[in-house]
Phi, psi and omega in degrees: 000161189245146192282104165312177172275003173255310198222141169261134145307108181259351172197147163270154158048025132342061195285214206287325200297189193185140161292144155244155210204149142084156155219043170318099197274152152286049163045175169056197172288023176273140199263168199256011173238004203040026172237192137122232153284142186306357197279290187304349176259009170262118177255155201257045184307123154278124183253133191251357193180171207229310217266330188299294201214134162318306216288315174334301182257357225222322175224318183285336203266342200272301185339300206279346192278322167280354170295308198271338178259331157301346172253036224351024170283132170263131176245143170279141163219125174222163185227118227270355194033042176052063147227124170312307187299315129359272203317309196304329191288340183278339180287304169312322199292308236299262208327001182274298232254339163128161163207154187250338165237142168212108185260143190236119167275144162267152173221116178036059173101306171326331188295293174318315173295001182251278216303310176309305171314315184257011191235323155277024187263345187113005213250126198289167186246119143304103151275115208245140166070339182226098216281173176207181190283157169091326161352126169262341166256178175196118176228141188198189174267163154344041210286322150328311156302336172286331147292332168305314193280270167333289160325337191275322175306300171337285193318290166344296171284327154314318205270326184291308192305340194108339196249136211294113164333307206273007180238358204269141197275087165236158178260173203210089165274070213272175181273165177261129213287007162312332191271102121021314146212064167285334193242359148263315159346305212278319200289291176341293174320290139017301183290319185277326179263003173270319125013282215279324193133315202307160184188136191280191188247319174206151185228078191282158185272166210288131165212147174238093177209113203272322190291325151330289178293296174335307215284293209304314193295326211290326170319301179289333171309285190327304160336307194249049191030049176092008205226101178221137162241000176201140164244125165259113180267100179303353159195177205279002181279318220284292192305358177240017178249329170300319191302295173330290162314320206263313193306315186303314158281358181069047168285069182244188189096305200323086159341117189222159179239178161187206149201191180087328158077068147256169187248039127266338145341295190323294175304283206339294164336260178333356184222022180032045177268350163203141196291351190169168166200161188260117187254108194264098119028059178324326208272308216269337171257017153293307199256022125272332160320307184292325177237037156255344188267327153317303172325310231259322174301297165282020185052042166276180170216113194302133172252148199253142184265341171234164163218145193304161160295359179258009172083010186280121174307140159243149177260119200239157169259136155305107176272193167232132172272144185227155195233203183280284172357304213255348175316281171345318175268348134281357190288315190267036146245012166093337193249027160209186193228135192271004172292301180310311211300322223256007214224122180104201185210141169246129186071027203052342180264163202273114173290330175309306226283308171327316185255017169265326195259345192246029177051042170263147186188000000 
């Protein structure tokens, strides 16, 4: 298989399921039966915030928490509240009171110094959603495919104007690059528009900050004298700070990319200020989550279908791309609401008339 600069691949667009095998135990106080001390039937969650996103206490803590208890394992889930300090004290107690597991969202860092700490206790490490040094796993989505998906929009949408990719003025609005994984985003993205011709035009540094990305596009607009034809956004906080600027110059038309399925994404989409976004499934990376950490608890050993460069199994989820068509189909996956979706207007048009002509309901 050819190795990317991030992951060797074993499948793209891979999903989640997995053989569990084998009985390679995870040391320490992981029991080789799921049975045994209360240290060992407990998995042990970090959470890193509340204020970035919703989906953290609103979907991952109810998934993991009914995943884990439904495999008859009790989970600690706590949550760091965007504090580095916080997060390390909380990671001593959860190991004060035992673990059998330790699922980690990393925050600015913080995870690996929990992960050393719990890997000399014998206790396996999960790194979830966000990789880090120290792992002994690593489960998320797909994230090269999720820049693939992104690029393609990108592509697409140049292509519905009529305008030839390789000539075309686009910006390249990326994630920060601290984040591990913004820079398989990118590669992904990267690969499908170049592929396509595209070469950027202007490149501002990477943030997943939406008041932050505005300042940048506005800057790069100015530069390029007022003049874009496709923007790649790596995610929908990128893309609505890009909007912002363009509604602000009377811009419209503009190809936009994003991910995450929010729901100003959602309108956007729907009212056609952005060409799509990539909706990764909360429930479907909880419960690889959940049953990489059940392996890990009955001292089975999960097999991962990809892998980091450092050689961390990765567990990848299939995301979906979505255009105004598929807004529905997350509204019938749980993770937006069409009441929310649909009441009010961006930009004078009306989201009722929008989610009457695209079927949300």
């Amino acid at each position: 298989m050819k190795k990317s600069s991030l992951f060797a691949a074993a499948a793209l667009g891979a999903t989640a399921a997995m053989l569990l095998a084998g009985c390679a135990g995870g040391g320490g106080s992981t029991p080789t039966d799921g049975g045994g001390d209360a240290e060992g039937k407990r998995a042990c969650v970090i959470l890193p915030d509340s204020a970035s996103s919703n989906r953290w206490e609103d979907l991952d803590r109810k998934y993991l928490d009914e995943g884990l208890k439904a495999a008859g394992f009790e989970a600690d889930i706590q949550n760091a509240q965007g504090d580095v300090n916080k997060y390390s004290t909380i990671g001593d107690q959860l190991l004060t009171k035992g673990c059998g597991v330790m699922l980690l969202v990393d925050y600015q860092g913080a995870a690996p110094a929990v992960a050393e700490k719990a890997k000399a206790e014998g206790v396996p490490v999960i790194a979830y959603d966000r990789p880090f040094t120290g792992a002994d796993y690593y489960v998320s989505f797909d994230n090269v495919k999720v820049g693939e998906l992104e690029g393609q929009m990108v592509v697409d949408g140049l292509k519905a104007q009529s305008k030839d990719p390789a000539t075309a003025v686009v910006v390249y609005m990326g994630g920060d690059p601290t984040d591990g994984n913004a820079a398989m985003f990118k590669e992904g993205a990267v690969k499908v528009m170049e592929a396509a011709g595209i070469k950027p035009a202007a490149e501002p540094p990477g943030v997943w900050d939406q008041a932050k990305s505005a300042t940048n596009f506005e800057q790069a607009l100015t530069s390029l004298g007022g003049k874009v034809d496709a923007v790649w956004a790596a995610n929908d906080a990128n893309a609505a700070g890009v909007i912002g600027i363009l509604q602000k110059n009377n811009l419209t038309g503009v190809p936009i990319s994003g991910q995450d399925a929010q729901l100003g994404a959602l309108q956007f989409i729907l009212t056609g200020w952005q060409t799509g976004t990539v909706w990764k499934p909360v429930k479907l990376e909880a419960d690889a989550a959940v049953e990489t950490a059940v392996a890990l608890l009955k001292g089975e050993k999960p097999t991962a279908d990809q892998q980091l460069e450092d050689g961390t199994p990765y567990i990848a989820v299939t995301p979906n791309s979505v255009g105004p068509e598929q807004v529905k189909d997350v509204v019938a996956g749980g993770d937006a609401s069409a009441a929310d979706i649909c009441k009010g207007d961006v930009a004078g048009a009306s989201l009722a008339d929008a989610c009457a002509k695209y079927g949300v309901e």
